[in-house]
TINU-748355 format. One record per residue (C-alpha): x, y, z; residue number from 1. Coordinates in nm, 3 decimals, padded with zeros to 5 digits. Last residue first. Layout:
px,py,pz,pos
X,Y,Z,NUM
...
This chain:
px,py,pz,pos
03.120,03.454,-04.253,667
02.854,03.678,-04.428,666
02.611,03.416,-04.434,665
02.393,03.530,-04.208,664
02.438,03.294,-03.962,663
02.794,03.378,-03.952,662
02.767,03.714,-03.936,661
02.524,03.703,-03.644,660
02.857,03.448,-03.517,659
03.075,03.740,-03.599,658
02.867,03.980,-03.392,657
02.832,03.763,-03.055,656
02.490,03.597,-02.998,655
02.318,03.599,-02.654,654
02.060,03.368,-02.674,653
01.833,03.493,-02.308,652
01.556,03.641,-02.505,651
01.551,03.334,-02.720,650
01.373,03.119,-02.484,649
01.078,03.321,-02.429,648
00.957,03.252,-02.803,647
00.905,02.874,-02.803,646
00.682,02.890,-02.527,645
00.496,03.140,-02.713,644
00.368,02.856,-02.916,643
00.287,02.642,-02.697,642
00.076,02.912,-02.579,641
-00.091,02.891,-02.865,640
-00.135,03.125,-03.167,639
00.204,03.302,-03.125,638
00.305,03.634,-03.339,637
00.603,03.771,-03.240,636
00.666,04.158,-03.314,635
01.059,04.171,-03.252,634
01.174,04.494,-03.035,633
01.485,04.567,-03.179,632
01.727,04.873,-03.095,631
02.040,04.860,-03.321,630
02.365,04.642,-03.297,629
02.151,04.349,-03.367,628
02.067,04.074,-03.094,627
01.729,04.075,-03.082,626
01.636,03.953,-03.463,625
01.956,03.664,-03.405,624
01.788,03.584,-03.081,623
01.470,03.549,-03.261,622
01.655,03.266,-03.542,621
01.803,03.096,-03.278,620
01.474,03.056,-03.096,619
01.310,02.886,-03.417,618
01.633,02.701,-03.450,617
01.564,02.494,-03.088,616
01.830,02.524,-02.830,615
02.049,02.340,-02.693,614
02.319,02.600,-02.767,613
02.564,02.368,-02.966,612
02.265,02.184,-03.166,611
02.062,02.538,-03.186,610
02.415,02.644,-03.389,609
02.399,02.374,-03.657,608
02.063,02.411,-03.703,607
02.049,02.773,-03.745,606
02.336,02.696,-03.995,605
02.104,02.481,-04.169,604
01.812,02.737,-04.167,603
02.042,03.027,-04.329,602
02.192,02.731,-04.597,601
01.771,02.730,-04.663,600
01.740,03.068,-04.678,599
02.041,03.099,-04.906,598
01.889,02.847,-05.170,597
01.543,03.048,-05.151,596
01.229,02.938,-05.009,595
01.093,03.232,-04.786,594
00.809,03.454,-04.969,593
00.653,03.165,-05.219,592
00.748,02.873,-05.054,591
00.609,03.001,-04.752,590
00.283,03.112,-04.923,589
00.239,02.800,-05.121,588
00.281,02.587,-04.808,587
00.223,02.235,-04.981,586
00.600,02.243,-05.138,585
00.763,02.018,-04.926,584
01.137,01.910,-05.055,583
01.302,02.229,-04.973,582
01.196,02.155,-04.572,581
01.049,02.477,-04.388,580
00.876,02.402,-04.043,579
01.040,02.560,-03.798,578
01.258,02.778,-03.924,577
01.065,02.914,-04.213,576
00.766,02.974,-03.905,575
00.602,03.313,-04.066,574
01.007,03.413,-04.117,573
01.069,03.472,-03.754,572
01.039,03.801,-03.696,571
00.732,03.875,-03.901,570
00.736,04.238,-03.816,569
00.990,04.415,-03.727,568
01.006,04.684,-03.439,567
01.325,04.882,-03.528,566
01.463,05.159,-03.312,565
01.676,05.360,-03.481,564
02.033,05.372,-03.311,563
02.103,05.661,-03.597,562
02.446,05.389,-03.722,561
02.324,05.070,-03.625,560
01.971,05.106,-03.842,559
02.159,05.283,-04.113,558
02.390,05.009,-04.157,557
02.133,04.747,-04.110,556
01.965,04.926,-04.396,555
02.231,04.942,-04.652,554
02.340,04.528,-04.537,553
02.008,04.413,-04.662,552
01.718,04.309,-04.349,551
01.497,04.595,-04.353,550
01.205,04.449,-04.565,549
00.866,04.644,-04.726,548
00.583,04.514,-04.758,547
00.332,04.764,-05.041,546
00.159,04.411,-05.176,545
00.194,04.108,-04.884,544
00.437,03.866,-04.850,543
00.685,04.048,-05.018,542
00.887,03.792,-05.186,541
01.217,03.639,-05.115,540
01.227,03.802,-04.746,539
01.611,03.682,-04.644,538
01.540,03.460,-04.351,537
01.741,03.596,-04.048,536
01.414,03.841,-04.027,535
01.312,04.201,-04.081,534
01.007,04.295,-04.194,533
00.969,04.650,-04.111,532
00.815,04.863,-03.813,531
00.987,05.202,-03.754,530
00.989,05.376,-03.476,529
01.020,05.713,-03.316,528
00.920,05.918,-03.592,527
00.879,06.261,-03.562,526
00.777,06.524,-03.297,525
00.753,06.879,-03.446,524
01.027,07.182,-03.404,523
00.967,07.281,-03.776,522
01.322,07.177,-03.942,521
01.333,06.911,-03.719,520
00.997,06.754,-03.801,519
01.078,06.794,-04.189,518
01.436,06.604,-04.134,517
01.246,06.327,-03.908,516
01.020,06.276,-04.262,515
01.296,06.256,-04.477,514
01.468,06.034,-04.303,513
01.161,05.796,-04.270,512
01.105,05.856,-04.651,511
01.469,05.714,-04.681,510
01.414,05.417,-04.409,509
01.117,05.289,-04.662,508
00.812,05.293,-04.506,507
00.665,04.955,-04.453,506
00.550,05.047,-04.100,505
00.624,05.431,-04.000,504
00.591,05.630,-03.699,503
00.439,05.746,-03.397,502
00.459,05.834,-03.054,501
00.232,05.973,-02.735,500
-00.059,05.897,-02.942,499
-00.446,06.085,-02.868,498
-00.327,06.362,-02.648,497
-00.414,06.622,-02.865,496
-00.055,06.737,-02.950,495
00.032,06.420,-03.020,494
-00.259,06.362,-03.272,493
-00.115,06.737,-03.407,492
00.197,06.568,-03.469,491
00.035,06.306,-03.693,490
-00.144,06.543,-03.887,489
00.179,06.777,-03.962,488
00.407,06.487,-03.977,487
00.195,06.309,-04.261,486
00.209,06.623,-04.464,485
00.533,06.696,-04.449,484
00.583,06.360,-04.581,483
00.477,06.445,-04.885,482
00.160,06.242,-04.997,481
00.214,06.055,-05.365,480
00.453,05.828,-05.199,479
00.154,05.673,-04.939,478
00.358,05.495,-04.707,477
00.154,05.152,-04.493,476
00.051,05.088,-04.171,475
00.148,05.413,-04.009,474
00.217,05.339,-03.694,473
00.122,05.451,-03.345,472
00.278,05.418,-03.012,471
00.154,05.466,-02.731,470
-00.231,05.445,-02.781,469
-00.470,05.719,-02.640,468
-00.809,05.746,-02.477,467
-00.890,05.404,-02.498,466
-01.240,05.155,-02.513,465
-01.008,05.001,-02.782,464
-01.268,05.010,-03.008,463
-01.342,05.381,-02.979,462
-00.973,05.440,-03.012,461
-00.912,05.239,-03.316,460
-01.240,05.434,-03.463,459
-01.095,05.778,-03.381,458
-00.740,05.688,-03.541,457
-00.938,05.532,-03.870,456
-01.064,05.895,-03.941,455
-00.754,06.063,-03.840,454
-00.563,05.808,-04.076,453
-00.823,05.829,-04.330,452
-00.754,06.246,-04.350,451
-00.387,06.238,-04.364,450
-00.414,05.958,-04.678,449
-00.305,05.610,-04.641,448
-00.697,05.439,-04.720,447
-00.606,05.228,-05.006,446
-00.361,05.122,-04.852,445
-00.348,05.084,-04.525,444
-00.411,05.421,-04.273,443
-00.404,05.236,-03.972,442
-00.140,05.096,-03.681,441
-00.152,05.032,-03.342,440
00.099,04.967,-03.049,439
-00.050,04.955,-02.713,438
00.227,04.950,-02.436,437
00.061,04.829,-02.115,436
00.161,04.925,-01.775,435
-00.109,05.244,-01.743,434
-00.369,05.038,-01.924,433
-00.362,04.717,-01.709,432
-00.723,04.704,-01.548,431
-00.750,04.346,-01.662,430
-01.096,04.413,-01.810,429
-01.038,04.710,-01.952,428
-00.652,04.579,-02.106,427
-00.869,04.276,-02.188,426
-01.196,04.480,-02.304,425
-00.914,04.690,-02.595,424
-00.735,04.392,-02.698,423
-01.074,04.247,-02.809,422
-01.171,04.515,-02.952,421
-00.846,04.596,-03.183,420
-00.877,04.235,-03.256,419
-01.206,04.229,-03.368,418
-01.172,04.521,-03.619,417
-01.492,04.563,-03.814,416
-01.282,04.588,-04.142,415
-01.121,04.208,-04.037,414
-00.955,04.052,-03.808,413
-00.647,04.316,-03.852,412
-00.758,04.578,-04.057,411
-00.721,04.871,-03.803,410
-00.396,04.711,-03.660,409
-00.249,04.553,-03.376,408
00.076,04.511,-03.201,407
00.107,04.445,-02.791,406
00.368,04.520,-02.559,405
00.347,04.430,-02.159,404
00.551,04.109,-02.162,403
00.660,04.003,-01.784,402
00.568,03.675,-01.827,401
00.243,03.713,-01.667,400
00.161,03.978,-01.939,399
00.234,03.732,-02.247,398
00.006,03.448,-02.046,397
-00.299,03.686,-01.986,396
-00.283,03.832,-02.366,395
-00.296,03.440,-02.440,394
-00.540,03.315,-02.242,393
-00.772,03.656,-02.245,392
-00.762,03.659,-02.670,391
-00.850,03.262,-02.712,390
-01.131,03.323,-02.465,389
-01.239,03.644,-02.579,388
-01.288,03.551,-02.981,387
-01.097,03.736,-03.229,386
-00.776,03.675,-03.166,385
-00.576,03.661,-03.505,384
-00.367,03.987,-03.567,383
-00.300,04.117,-03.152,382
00.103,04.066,-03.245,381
00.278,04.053,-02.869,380
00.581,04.260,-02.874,379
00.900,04.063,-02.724,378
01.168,04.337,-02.610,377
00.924,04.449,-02.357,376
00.867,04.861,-02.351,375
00.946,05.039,-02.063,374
00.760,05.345,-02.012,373
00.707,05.708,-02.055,372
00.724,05.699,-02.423,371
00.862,05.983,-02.657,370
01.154,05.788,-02.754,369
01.163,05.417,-02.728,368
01.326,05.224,-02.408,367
01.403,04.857,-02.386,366
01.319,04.544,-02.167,365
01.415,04.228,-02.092,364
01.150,03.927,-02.019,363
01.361,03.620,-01.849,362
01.048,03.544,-01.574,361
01.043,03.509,-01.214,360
00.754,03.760,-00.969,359
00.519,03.619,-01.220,358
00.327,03.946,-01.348,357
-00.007,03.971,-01.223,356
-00.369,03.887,-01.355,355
-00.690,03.865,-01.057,354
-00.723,03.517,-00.978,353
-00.997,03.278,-01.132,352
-00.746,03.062,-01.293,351
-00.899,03.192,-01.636,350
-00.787,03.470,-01.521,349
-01.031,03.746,-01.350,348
-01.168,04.116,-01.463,347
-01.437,03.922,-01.664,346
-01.689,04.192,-01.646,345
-01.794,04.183,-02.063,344
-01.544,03.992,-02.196,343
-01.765,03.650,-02.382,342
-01.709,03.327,-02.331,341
-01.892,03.296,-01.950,340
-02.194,03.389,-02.126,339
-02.151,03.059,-02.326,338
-02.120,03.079,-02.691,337
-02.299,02.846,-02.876,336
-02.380,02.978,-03.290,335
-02.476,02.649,-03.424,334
-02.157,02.601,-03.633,333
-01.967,02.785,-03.363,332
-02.046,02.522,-03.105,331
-01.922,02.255,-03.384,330
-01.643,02.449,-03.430,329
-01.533,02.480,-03.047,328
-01.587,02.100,-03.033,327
-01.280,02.052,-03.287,326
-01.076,02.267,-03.086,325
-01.160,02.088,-02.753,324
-01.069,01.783,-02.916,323
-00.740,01.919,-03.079,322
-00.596,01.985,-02.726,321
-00.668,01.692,-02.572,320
-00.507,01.490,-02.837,319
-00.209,01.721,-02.810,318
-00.219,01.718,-02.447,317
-00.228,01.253,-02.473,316
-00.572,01.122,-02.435,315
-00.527,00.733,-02.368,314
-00.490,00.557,-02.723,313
-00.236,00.604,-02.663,312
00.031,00.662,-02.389,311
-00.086,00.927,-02.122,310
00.161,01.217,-02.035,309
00.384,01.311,-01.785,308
00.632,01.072,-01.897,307
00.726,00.953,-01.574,306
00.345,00.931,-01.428,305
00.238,00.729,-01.713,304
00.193,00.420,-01.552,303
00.038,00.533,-01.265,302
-00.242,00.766,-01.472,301
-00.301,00.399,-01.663,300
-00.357,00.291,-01.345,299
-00.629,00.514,-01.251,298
-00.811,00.470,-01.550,297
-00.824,00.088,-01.526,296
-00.982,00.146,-01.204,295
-01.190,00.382,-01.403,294
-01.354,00.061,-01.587,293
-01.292,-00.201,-01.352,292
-01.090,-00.504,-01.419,291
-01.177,-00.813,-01.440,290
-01.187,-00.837,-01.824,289
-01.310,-00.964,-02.145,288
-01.359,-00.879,-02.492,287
-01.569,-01.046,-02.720,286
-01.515,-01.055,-03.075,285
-01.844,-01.134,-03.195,284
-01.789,-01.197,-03.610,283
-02.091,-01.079,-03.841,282
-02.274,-01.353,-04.011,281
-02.147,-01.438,-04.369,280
-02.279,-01.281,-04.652,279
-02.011,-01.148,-04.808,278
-01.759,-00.877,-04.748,277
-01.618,-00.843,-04.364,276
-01.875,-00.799,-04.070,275
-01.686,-00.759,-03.757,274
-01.866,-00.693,-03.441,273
-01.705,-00.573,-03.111,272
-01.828,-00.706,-02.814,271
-01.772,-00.595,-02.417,270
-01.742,-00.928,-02.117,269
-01.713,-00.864,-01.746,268
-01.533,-00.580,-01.537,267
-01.765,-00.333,-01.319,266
-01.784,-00.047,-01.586,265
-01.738,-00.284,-01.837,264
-01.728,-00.041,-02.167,263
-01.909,00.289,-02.053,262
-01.865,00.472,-02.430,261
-01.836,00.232,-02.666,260
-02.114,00.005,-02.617,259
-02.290,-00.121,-02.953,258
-01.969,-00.111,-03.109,257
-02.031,-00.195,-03.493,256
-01.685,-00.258,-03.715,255
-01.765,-00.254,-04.087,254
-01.654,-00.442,-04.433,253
-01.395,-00.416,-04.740,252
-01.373,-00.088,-04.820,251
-01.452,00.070,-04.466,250
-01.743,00.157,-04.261,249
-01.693,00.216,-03.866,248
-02.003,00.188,-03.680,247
-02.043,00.349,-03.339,246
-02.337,00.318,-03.033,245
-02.518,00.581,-02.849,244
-02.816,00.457,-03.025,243
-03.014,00.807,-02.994,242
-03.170,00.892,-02.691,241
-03.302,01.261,-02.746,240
-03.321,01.536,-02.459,239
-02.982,01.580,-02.379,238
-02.836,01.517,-02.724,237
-02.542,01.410,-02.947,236
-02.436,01.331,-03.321,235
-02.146,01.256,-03.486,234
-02.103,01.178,-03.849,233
-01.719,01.127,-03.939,232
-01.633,01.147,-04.282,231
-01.265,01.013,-04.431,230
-01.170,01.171,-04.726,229
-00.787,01.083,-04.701,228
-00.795,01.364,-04.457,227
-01.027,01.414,-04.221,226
-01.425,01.577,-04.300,225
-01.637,01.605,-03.986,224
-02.003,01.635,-04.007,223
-02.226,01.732,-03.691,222
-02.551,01.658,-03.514,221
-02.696,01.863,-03.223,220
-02.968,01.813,-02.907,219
-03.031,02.026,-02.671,218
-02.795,02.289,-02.735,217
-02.744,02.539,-02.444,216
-02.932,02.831,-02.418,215
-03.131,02.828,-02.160,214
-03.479,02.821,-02.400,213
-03.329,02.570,-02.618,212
-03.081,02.553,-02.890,211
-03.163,02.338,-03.102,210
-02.831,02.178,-03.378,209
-02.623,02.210,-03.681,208
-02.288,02.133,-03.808,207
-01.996,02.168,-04.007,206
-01.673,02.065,-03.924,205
-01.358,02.074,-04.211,204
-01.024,01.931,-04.204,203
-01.072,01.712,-03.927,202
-00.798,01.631,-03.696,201
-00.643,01.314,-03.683,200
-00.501,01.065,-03.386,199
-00.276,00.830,-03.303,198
-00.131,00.816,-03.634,197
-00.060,00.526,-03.897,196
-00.328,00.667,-04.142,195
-00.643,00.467,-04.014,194
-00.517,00.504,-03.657,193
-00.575,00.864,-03.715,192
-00.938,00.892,-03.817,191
-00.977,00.592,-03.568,190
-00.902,00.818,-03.327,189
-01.025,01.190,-03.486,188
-01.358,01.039,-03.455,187
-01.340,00.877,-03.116,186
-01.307,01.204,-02.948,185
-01.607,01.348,-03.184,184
-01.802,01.064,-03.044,183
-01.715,01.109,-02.691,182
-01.727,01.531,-02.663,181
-02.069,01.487,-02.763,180
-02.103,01.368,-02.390,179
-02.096,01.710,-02.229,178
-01.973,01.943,-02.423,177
-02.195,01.923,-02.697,176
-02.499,01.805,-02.561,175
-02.558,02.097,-02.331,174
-02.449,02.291,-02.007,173
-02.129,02.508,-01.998,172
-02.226,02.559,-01.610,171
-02.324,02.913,-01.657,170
-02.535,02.761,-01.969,169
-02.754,02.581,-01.772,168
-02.921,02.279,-01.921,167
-02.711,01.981,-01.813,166
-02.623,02.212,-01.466,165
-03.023,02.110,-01.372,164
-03.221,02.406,-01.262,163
-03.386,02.451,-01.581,162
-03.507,02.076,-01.613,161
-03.627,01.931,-01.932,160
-03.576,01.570,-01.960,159
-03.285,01.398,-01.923,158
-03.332,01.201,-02.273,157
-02.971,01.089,-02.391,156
-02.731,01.132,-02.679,155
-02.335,00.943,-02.732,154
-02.351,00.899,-03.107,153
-02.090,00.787,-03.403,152
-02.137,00.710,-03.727,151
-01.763,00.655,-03.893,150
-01.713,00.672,-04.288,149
-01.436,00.523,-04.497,148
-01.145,00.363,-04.361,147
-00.979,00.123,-04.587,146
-00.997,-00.243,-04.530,145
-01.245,-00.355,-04.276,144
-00.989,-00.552,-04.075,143
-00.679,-00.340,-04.169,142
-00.464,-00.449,-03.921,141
-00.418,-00.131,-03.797,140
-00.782,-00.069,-03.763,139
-00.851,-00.429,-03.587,138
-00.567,-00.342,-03.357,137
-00.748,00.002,-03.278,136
-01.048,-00.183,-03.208,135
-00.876,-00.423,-02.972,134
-00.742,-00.111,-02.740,133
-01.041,00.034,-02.679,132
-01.192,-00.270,-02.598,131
-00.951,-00.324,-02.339,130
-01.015,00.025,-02.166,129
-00.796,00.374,-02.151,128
-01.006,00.551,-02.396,127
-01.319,00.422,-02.252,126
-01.186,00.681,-01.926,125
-01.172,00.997,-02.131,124
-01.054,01.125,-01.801,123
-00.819,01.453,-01.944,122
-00.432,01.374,-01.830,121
-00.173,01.547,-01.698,120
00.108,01.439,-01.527,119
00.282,01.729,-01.349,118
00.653,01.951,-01.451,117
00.468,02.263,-01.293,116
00.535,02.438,-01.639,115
00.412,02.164,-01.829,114
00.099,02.117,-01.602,113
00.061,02.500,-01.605,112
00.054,02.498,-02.009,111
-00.168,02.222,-02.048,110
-00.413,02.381,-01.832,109
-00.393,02.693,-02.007,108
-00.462,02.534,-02.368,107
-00.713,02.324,-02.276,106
-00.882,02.698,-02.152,105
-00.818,02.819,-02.504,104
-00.979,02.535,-02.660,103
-01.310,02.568,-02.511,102
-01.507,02.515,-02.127,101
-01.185,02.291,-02.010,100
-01.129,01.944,-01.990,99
-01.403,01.791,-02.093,98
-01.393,01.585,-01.977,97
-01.283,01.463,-01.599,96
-00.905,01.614,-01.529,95
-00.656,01.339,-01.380,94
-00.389,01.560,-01.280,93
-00.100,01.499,-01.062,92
-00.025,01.717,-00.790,91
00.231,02.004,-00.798,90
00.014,02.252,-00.603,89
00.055,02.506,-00.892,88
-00.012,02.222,-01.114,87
-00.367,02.184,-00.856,86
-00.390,02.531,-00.929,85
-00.435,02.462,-01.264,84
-00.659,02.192,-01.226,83
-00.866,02.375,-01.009,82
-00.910,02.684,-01.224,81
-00.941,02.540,-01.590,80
-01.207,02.276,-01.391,79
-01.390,02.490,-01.287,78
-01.645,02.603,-01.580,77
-01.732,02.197,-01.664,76
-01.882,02.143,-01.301,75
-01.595,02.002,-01.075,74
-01.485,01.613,-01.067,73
-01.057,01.722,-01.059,72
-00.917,01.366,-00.976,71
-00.613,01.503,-00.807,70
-00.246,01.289,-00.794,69
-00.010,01.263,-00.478,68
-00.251,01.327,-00.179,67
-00.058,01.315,00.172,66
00.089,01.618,00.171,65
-00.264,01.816,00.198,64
-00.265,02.162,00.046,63
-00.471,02.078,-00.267,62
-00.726,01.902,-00.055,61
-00.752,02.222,00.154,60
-00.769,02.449,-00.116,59
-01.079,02.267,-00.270,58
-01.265,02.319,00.055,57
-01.412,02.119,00.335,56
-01.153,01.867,00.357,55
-01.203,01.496,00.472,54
-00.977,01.252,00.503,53
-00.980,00.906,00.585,52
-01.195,00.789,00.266,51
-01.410,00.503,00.311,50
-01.655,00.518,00.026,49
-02.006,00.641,00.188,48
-01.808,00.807,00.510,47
-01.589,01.006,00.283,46
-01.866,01.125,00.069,45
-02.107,01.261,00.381,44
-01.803,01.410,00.532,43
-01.674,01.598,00.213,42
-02.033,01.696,00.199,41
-02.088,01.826,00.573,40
-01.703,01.938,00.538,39
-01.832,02.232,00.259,38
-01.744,02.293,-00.133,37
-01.603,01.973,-00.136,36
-01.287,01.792,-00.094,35
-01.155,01.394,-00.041,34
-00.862,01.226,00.046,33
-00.657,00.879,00.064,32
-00.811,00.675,-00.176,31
-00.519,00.416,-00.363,30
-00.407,00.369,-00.653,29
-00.185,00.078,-00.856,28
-00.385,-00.203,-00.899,27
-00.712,-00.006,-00.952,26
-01.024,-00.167,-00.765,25
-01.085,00.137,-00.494,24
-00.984,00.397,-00.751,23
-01.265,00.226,-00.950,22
-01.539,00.319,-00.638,21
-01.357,00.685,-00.668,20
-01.387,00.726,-01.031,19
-01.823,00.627,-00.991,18
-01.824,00.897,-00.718,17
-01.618,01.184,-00.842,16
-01.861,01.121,-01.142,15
-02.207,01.168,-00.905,14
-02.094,01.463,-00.713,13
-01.808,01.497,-00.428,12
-01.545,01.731,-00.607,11
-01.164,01.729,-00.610,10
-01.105,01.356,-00.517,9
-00.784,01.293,-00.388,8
-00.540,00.987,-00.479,7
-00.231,00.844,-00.303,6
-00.059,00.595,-00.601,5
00.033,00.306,-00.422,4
00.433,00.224,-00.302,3
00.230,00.215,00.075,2
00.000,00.000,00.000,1
């Protein structure tokens, strides 16, 4: 007993139950603690199943030395919070589905258990079972031939009850996330298994569905295209029992499950049926066991506990991940967005805490003329969050880690500017406005005249919810417009409060000279900045019309020599060093701007030098952006966090100047 797994139940409702009996039958685990919202309920559970202790909060059970690993049973809105702070606790996770409310919650979790160094797993518990297993050696072995077409359904009749969590949406009630989660899970397994992979994600989802008088979608079907053609049809309900079973159709026969979901939830005897081409009755495969269903569960969490991760077909982060991404599409299909999705008076984290910078991080910082505050050397690009809780995770992450810079622009989103509002309710929201830099930009072509800028200025503002941005940028140079003309307007926006600096992206540094030499001559602010693409990758092509690039020897020189700030965009070569390979030409728009023979000598010397460094070339490739012999601040544009993970690394590359020189090929 004493070499067992020590387990504590977060939560004390019906699920924290059933886990807790199969805790009790695992080989590995054992029931040590229990917490709930009060000690009359952790009582009432601990006496029913034995448990010594008893803890009348979530804190409590989080703060007890004896538990090892956390079964987090909470409503679907907590369990982001408690299973983060149950990382921050550095207990083990076993996280009941779905994980999080929506992708970007997934996304937090994972992030804390990697940073906590935890095991992490969401409790997709028929993923972990014998017949689980013996369907994905009938895929691999081709059984049924060729994977065509999966029907999949996981739907039941609770009857209408507002008070019940299934049909409130402050709980994330619904079909959906509840037990749709199963079938669209299952989906993107044998989707992968089919190809050699653990897993698939669909290419396209569309869907349909009721929503009811709460809100929440009462019942819902959905299609799901993977590659190699494959269609998934998934459906799921709270009000509708459906088969709840799954048929895989291939090329040369079908698999039916008729119960995939709760396979032997006591031990005993599952079926699979195999019907191959002919006429010939279908084959029973039975599949037998002693072993209880989230027994198994539990000691598949054991197993794992080294690797951090579960081994498939057990739901690994990245499996985890792409699950809760593929059920945010089929909400958006039938237009589901919780309240608790949306920024109106969410001041907290998705931790529930209020946001603060972690007292260690490696951010550095840098100065830029005209602005009364630091500015992080990383500059968070605002171009692709359009929805809250993708925006809040990641704006919250940046700012925890000591970044407090953020890039957007009038077009970015879209003409009706989602980004800019987003950006604008989290720096509300988060009350962060006097420690945030706010970087925007307007006046694209067609629209770079004096008068669209001030037009576009007032509308940036208005979305923002701000009175003034720090720094802003002209998004594009209008040659037929002196540059007289620009300073005048945009030195009267100074004047009036509404930027405290400005300056130029995709101007050309000679129009940027020109410009400072017209604000000189008549005592006006100029530019402070300029924003150009500037990258170890040699831009081949501009990767959009009007781009302009500040990476040739002329303007490094005239970077180094008027100590010109630079705040590039696309930093690190829209992922050339992470993901570029001569031989793969899918990526038309890589292949277009960044293949080149020198690029690609560029990425093998990035190679060569992440090797020495233990680094990755991605962060090579920033470091070589931060370390120039000019004023950088490199606009990075993550869409996870695992993304930005990447990033932070590269602030503390120091390269020396022959070895820039060397990975530029001029050594």
């Amino acid at each position: 007993m004493a070499d067992k797994l020590r387990w504590g139940i977060l939560g004390a409702g019906g699920i924290a139950r059933s886990f807790a009996k199969g805790v009790t039958h695992s080989k590995t685990g054992r029931l040590v603690a229990v917490g709930s919202r009060s000690e009359e309920k952790a009582d009432k559970f601990g006496d029913e199943l034995g448990i010594p202790r008893r803890h009348g909060s979530y804190e409590a059970l989080l703060a007890d030395a004896q538990v090892d690993a956390v079964y987090v049973a909470t409503p679907h809105p907590m369990h982001a919070e408690w299973a983060i702070k149950a990382a921050e606790a550095r207990k083990h996770i076993l996280c009941e589905k779905p994980i999080g409310l929506n992708h970007a919650e997934a996304m937090a979790i994972v992030e804390a258990a990697c940073r906590h160094d935890v095991f992490l797993m969401e409790a997709f518990m028929y993923r972990c079972s014998p017949q689980t297993a013996k369907l994905v050696e009938l895929l691999r072995a081709k059984a049924i031939g060729e994977v065509r077409v999966i029907r999949a359904s996981f739907s039941f009749n609770a009857g209408f009850n507002a008070e019940s969590r299934l049909f409130a949406s402050a709980l994330g009630g619904g079909g959906i996330l509840d037990v749709g989660c199963y079938p669209v899970s299952l989906s993107r397994l044998v989707a992968g298994v089919a190809f050699g992979k653990d897993f698939a994600e669909p290419t396209e989802v569309k869907g349909c569905g009721r929503l009811g008088a709460t809100g929440v979608d009462e019942w819902a079907a959905a299609t799901l295209k993977f590659p190699g053609d494959i269609v998934a049809q998934v459906a799921t309900g709270i009000v509708v029992q459906q088969d709840n079973a799954v048929q895989i159709f291939g090329s040369e026969g079908n698999i039916l499950i008729p119960w995939p979901w709760v396979p032997g939830r006591e031990g005993g005897a599952t079926k699979i049926l195999l019907q191959t081409k002919g006429d010939a009755p279908p084959q029973e495969i039975v599949i037998e066991t002693s072993d209880w269903l989230y027994g198994i569960e539990a000691d598949v969490v054991a197993a794992n506990l080294d690797r951090r991760q579960a081994a498939p077909p057990a739901m690994s982060w990245d499996d985890t991940l792409g699950n809760m991404r593929t059920l945010d599409r089929w909400r958006q299909e039938i237009g589901l967005v919780y309240d608790l999705e949306k920024p109106p008076g969410k001041t907290l984290t998705v931790a529930r805490r209020p946001l603060a910078v972690r007292p260690k991080h490696n951010m550095k910082y840098g100065r830029i003329v005209h602005l009364d505050k630091p500015i992080s050397r990383l500059v968070m690009g605002v171009d692709n969050q359009t929805a809250w809780p993708h925006a809040s995770v990641l704006f919250d992450n940046f700012f925890e880690q000591g970044g407090n810079a953020f890039d957007t622009a009038f077009v970015y989103g879209g003409w009706d500017g989602p980004c800019e509002r987003m950006l604008g309710w989290w720096v509300k929201n988060r009350g962060v406005r006097d420690r945030a830099v706010i970087l925007a930009k307007g006046a694209h072509t067609p629209f770079c005249t004096p008068k669209d800028l001030t037009e576009q200025l007032a509308i940036t503002l208005e979305r923002l919810q701000m009175e003034y941005v720090d720094i802003y940028m002209m998004h594009r140079d209008n040659p037929d417009v002196p540059v007289g003309e620009f300073i005048d307007v945009l030195a009267e926006h100074v004047r009036a409060g509404r930027m405290r600096a400005f300056g130029g992206s995709n101007w050309s540094l000679r129009r940027v000279e020109a410009a400072n030499a017209y604000a000189r001559a008549k005592g006006v602010q100029g530019f402070s900045a300029v924003s150009n693409n500037f990258s170890l990758a040699r831009m081949v092509d501009p990767v959009w019309a009007g781009c302009i690039q500040a990476s040739d020897p002329a303007s490094r020189e005239w970077l180094a020599r008027n100590q010109f700030p630079l705040m590039p965009w696309s930093s690190q070569a829209r992922g050339f060093f992470t993901r570029a390979d001569p031989a793969d030409l899918s990526d038309r728009e890589l292949v277009r701007c960044w293949h080149s023979d020198d690029n690609f000598r560029r990425l093998a010397r990035a190679w060569e030098l992440a090797k020495k460094r233990g680094v990755l070339p991605i962060q090579i490739a920033l470091a070589y952006v931060l370390c120039q012999p000019f004023p950088t601040f490199p606009l990075v544009g993550p869409r996870t966090l695992a993304e930005m993970q990447t990033c932070l690394p590269a602030l503390d590359i120091a390269l020396a100047p022959d070895e820039l020189r060397w990975l530029n090929l001029e050594a």
